[in-house]
C-alpha positions in Angstrom: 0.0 0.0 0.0 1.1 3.9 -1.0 2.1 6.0 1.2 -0.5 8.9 2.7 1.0 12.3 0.8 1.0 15.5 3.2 -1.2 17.7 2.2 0.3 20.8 0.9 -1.7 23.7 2.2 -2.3 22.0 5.6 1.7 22.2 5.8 1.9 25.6 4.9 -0.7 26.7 7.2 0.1 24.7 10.3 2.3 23.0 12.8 2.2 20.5 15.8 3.6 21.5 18.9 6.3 19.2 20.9 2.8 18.1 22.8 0.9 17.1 20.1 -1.3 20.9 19.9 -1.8 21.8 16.2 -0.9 25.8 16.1 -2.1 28.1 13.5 -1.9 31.7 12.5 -4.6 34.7 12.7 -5.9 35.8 9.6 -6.4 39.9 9.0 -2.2 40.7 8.9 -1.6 40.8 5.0 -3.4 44.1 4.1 -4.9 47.4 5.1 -2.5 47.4 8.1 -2.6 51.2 8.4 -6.0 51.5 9.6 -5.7 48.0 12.1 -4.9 49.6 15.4 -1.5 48.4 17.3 -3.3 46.8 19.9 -5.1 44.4 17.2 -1.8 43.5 15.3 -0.1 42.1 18.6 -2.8 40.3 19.8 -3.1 39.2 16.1 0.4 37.9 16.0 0.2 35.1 18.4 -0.3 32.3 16.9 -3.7 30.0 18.3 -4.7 26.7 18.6 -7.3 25.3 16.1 -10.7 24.4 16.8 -11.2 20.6 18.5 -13.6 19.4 16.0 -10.4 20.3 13.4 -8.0 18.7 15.0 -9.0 15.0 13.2 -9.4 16.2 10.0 -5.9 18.6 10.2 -4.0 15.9 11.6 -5.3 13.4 8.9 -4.1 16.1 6.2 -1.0 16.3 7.9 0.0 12.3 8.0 -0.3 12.0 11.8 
């Protein structure tokens, strides 16, 4: 039997913690950053963990 292939935007978008936690970024940080207050773009930069109904489908994509 084949191999399972990673798939490519789930590896581009997230990542598993050394615990096991898949980790993924906010959205809103590309464009129109002059009128986003400071305040929002901090609390926009740390990254979050996904949503538990996710978690199976995400780690499925990504081959764990």
């Amino acid at each position: 039997m084949p191999k399972q292939k990673t798939h490519s935007g789930a590896k581009k978008r997230f990542k598993v913690t050394g615990s096991g936690k898949i980790m993924r970024e906010h959205v809103n940080q590309r464009h129109l950053l002059e009128s986003k207050t400071s305040r929002r773009m901090r609390r926009l930069a740390v990254d979050t963990e996904i949503a538990p109904a996710d978690v199976a489908r995400v780690k499925k994509m990504l081959g764990r």
